[in-house]
MITIVO-268534 format. One record per residue: residue number from 1; x, y, z of N, C-alpha, C in turn. Coordinates in steps of 0.2 Angstrom, whole numbers, plus 5000, padded with zeros to 4 digits. Example, Ala and Ser with C-alpha at 12.3 -4.5 7.8 and 13.67 -1.06 7.14 Angstrom:
<kemis>
num;n_X;n_Y;n_Z;ca_X;ca_Y;ca_Z;c_X;c_Y;c_Z
1;5066;4972;5039;5062;4978;5039;5066;4984;5039
2;5064;4989;5035;5068;4995;5036;5064;5000;5039
</kemis>
This chain:
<kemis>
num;n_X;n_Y;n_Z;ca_X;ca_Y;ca_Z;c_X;c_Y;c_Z
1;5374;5527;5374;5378;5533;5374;5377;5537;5367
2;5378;5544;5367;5374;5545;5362;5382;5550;5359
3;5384;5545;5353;5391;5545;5350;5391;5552;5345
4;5385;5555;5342;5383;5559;5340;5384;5566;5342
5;5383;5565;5347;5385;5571;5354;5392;5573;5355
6;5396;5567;5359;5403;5567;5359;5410;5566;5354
7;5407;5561;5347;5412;5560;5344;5417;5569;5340
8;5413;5572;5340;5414;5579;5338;5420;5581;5344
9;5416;5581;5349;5421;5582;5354;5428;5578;5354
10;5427;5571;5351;5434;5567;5353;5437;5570;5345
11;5435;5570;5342;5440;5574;5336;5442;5579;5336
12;5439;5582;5341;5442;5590;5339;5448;5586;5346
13;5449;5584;5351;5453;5586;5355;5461;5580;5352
14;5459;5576;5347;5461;5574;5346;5465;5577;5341
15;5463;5584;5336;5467;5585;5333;5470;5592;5335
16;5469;5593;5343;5471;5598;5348;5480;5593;5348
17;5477;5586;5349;5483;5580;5351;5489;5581;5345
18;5487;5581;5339;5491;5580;5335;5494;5587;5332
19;5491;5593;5333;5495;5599;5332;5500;5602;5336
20;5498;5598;5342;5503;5599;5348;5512;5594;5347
21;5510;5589;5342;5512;5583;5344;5517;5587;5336
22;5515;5589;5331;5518;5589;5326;5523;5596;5327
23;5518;5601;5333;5523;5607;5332;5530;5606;5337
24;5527;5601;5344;5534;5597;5345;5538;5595;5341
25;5537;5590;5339;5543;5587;5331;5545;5591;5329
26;5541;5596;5326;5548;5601;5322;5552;5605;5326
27;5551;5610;5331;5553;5612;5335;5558;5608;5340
28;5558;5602;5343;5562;5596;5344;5568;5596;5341
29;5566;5594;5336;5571;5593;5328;5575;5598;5327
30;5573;5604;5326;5578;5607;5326;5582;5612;5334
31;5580;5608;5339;5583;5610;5344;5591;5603;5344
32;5587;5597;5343;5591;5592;5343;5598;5593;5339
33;5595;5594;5333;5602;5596;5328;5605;5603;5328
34;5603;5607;5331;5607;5615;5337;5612;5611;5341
35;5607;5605;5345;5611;5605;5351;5618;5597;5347
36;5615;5595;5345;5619;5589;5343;5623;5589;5340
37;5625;5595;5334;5630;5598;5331;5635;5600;5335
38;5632;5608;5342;5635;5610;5346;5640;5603;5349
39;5637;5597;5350;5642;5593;5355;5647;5590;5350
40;5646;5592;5344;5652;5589;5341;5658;5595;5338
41;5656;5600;5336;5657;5604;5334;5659;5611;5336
42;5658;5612;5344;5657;5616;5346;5662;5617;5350
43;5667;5614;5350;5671;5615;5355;5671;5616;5361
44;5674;5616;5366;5676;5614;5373;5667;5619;5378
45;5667;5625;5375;5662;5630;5380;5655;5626;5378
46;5653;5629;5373;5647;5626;5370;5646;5617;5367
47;5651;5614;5368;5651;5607;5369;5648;5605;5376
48;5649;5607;5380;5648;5608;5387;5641;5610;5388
49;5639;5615;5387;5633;5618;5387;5627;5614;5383
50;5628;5610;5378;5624;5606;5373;5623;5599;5378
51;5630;5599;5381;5630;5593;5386;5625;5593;5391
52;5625;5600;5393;5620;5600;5400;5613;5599;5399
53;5613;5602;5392;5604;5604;5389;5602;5595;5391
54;5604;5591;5387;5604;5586;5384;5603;5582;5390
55;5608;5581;5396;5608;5577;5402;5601;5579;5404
56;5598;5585;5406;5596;5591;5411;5590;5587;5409
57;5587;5587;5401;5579;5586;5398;5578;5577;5398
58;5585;5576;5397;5584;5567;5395;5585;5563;5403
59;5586;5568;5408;5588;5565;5418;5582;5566;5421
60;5579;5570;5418;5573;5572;5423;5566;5571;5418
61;5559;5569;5424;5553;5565;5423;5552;5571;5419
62;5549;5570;5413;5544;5573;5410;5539;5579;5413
63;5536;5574;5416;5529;5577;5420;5530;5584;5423
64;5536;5583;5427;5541;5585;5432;5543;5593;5428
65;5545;5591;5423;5547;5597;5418;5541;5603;5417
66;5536;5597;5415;5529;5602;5413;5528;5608;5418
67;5527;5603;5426;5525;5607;5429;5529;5612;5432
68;5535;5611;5432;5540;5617;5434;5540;5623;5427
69;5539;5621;5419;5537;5627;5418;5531;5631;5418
70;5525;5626;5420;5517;5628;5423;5516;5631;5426
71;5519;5630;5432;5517;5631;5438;5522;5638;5443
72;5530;5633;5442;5536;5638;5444;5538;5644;5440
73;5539;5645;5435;5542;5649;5429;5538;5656;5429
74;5531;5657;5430;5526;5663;5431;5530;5665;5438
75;5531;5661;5445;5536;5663;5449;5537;5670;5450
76;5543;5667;5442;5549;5675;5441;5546;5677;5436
77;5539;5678;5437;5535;5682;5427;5538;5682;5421
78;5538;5674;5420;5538;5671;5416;5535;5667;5414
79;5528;5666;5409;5524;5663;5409;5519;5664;5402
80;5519;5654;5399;5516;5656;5394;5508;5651;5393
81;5504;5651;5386;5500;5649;5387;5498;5642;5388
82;5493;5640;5389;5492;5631;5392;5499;5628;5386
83;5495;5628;5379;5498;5625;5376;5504;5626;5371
84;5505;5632;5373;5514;5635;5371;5519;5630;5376
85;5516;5634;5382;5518;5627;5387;5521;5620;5385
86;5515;5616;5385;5516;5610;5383;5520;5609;5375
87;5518;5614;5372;5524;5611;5365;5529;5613;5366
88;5531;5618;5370;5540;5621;5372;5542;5614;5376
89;5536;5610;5383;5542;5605;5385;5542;5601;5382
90;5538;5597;5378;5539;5591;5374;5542;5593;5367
91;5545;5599;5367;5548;5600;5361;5556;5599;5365
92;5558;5603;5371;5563;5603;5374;5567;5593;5376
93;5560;5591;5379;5560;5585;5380;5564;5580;5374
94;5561;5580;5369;5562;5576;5361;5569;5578;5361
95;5570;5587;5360;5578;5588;5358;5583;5585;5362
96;5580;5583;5367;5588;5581;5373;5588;5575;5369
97;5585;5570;5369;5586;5562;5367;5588;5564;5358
98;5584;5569;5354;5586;5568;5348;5597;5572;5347
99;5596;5576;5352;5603;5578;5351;5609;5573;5353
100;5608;5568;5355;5611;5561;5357;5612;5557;5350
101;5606;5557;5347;5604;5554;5339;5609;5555;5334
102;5607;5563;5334;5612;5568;5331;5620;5568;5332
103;5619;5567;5337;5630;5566;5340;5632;5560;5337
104;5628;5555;5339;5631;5550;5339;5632;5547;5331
105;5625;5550;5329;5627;5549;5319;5633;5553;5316
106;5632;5559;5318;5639;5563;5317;5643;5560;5318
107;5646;5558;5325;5651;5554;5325;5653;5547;5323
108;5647;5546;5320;5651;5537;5316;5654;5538;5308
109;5653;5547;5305;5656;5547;5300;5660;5545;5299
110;5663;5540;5295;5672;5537;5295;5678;5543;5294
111;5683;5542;5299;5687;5547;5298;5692;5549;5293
112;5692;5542;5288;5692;5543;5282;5692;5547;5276
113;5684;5548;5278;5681;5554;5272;5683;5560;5276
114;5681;5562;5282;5684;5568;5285;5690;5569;5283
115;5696;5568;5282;5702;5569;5280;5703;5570;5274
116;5697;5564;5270;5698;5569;5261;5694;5574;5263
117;5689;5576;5268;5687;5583;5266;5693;5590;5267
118;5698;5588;5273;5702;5591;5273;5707;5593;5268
119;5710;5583;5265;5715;5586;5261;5711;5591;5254
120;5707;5590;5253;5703;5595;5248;5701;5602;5250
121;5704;5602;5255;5705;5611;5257;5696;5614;5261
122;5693;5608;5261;5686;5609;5264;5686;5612;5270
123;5685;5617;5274;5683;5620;5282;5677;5618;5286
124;5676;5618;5289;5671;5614;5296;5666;5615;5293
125;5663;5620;5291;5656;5622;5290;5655;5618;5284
126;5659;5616;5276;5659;5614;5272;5656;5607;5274
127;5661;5603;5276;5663;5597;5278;5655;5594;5281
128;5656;5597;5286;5650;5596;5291;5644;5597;5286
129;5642;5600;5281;5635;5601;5277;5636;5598;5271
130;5642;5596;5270;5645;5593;5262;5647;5586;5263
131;5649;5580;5268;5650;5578;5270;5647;5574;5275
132;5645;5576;5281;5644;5573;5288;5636;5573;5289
133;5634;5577;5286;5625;5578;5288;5623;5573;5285
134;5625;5574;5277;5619;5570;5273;5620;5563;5273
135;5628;5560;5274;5630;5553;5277;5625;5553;5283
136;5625;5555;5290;5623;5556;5296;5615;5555;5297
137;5611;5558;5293;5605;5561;5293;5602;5553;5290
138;5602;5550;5287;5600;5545;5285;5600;5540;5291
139;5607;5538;5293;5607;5534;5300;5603;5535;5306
140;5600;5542;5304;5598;5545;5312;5588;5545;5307
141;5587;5544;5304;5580;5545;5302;5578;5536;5306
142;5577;5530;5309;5574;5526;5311;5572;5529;5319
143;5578;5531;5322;5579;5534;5328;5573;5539;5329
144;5574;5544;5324;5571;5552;5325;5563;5550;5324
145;5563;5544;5319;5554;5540;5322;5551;5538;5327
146;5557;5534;5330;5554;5532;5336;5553;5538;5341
147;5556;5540;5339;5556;5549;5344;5549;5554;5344
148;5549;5554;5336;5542;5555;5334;5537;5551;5337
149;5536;5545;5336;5529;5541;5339;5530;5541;5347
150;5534;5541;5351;5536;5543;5359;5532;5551;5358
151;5534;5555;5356;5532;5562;5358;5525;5562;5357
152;5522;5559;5352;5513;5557;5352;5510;5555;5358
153;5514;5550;5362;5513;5545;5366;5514;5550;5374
154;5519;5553;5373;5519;5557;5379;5517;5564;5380
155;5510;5565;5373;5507;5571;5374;5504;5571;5377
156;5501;5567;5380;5494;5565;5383;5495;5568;5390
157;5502;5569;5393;5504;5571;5399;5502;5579;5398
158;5499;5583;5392;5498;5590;5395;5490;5591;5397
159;5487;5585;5397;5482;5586;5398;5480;5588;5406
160;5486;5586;5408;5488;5589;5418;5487;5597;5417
161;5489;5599;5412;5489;5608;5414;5485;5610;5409
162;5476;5606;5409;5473;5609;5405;5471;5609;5400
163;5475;5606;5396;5474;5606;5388;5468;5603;5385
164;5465;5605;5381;5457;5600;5379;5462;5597;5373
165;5467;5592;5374;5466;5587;5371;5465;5581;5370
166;5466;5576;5368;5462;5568;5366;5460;5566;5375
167;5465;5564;5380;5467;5561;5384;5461;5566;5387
168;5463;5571;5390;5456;5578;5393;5451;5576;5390
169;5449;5578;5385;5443;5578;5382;5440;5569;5383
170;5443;5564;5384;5441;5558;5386;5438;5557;5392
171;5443;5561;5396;5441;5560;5404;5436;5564;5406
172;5435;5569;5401;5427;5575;5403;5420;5570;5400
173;5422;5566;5396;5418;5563;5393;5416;5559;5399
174;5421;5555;5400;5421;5548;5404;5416;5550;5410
175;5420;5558;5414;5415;5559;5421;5408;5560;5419
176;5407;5562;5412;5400;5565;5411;5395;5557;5410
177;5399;5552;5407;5393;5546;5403;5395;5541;5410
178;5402;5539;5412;5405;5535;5417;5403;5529;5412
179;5405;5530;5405;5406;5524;5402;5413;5525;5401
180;5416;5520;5405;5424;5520;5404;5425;5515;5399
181;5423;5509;5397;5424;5505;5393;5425;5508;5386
182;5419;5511;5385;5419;5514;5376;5422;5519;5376
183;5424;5523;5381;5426;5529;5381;5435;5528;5379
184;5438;5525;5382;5444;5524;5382;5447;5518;5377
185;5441;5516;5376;5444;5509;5368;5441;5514;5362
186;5439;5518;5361;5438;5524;5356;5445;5529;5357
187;5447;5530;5362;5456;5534;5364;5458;5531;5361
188;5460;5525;5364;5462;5519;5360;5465;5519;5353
189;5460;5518;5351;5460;5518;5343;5463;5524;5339
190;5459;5529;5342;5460;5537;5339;5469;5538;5341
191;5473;5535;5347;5479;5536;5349;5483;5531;5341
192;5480;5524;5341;5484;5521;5336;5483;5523;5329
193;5476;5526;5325;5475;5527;5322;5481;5537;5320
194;5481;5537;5322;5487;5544;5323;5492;5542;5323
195;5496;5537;5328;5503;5534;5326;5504;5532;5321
196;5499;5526;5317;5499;5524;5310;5500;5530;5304
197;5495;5533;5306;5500;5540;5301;5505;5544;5302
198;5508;5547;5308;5512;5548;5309;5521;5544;5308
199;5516;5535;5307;5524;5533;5305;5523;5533;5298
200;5518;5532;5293;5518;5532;5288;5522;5536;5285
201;5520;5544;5287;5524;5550;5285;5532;5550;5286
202;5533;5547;5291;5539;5546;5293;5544;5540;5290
203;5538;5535;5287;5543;5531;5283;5545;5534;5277
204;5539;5539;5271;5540;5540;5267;5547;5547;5265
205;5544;5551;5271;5552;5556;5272;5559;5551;5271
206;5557;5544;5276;5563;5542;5276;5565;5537;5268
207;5560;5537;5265;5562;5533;5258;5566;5539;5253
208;5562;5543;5253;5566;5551;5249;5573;5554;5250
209;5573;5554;5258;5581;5554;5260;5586;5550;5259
210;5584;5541;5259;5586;5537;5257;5590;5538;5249
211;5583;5539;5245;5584;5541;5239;5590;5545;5235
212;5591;5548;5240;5595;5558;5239;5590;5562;5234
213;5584;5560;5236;5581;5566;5235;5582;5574;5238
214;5583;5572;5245;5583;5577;5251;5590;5582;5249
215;5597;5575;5249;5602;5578;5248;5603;5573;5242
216;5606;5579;5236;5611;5576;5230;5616;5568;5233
217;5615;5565;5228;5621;5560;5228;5627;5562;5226
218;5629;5568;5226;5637;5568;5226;5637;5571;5233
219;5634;5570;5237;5634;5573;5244;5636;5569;5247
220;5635;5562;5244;5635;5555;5248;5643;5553;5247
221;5645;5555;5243;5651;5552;5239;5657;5553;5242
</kemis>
């Protein structure tokens, strides 16, 4: 098989994979913490409404998702391109599970300290930025990895509506050489090889947060 020819191919679609995979995370991430906050903070309508996001993206198959915004959504003339697509659901996807992350760290803040932010005359907004996040955010950084290397893992499902990424571009290869063997223990690699540094990054984020680099140490206090 002549690797000279194709390996080009698998890199490029591989880093189709991971631009995909990083523009989810950030856009996930801050759907999670929109929605995560809303379920605590949000009071009865918009608690409610954060509830539904969250069951709706984390109750129903992925795949499922994909194709009803692929396929259904142009329907009513609405419709976008292959891979705005697939980073909107695997963006939408991530935030349901990450906004659960986010509630549940918000809520293990000791009630404690929320009461000294009160008797200190602090208001929601304070508290919740001054108090609740920077405790909260650290809790929620091992969770929000595993979120992250899951969303890499479950990109490979846009290659259903087209996408020339890792997983695509392997099976075009695959039909063209019908070496399945090399073709896919090269996937393989390129898949773990991507996770590996995507957790790297993700541990080091997580040491600097740790640190209060991120946030000051009297945030912590």
């Amino acid at each position: 098989m002549d690797w000279g020819a194709y390996l080009p191919m698998i890199l490029k679609g591989a880093g189709v994979t991971m631009t995909i995979t990083l523009a989810s995370i950030v856009v996930g991430t801050l759907l999670a913490f929109f929605f995560g906050i809303l379920r605590v903070e949000g009071g009865p309508v918009l608690s409610t409404i954060a509830l539904c996001y969250t069951e709706l993206f984390r109750g129903t198959s992925l795949l499922v998702q994909l194709f009803w915004f692929y396929y259904a959504l142009p329907l009513v003339g609405l419709s976008f391109e292959p891979i705005t697509t697939g980073i909107l659901v695997l963006a939408a996807h991530a935030g349901g599970y990450g906004a659960e992350i986010v509630r549940g760290a918000l809520s293990s803040v000791s009630t404690q300290q929320l009461e000294a932010a009160r008797a200190l005359n602090f208001n929601r907004f304070q508290t919740l930025f001054r108090i609740s996040l920077p405790q909260a955010i650290v809790e929620m950084m091992p969770a929000f990895g595993n979120l992250a290397i899951e969303t890499l893992k479950l990109s490979s499902l846009v290659s259903l509506i087209s996408i020339a990424d890792l997983t695509f571009t392997a099976q075009s290869i695959r039909n063209l050489t019908l070496d399945s063997a090399s073709i896919y223990s090269v996937t393989l690699i390129c898949y773990f090889v991507m996770s590996l540094v995507l957790m790297i990054a993700i541990r080091i984020i997580e040491h600097f947060v740790r640190r209060g680099d991120v946030f000051p140490r009297s945030a912590h206090s």
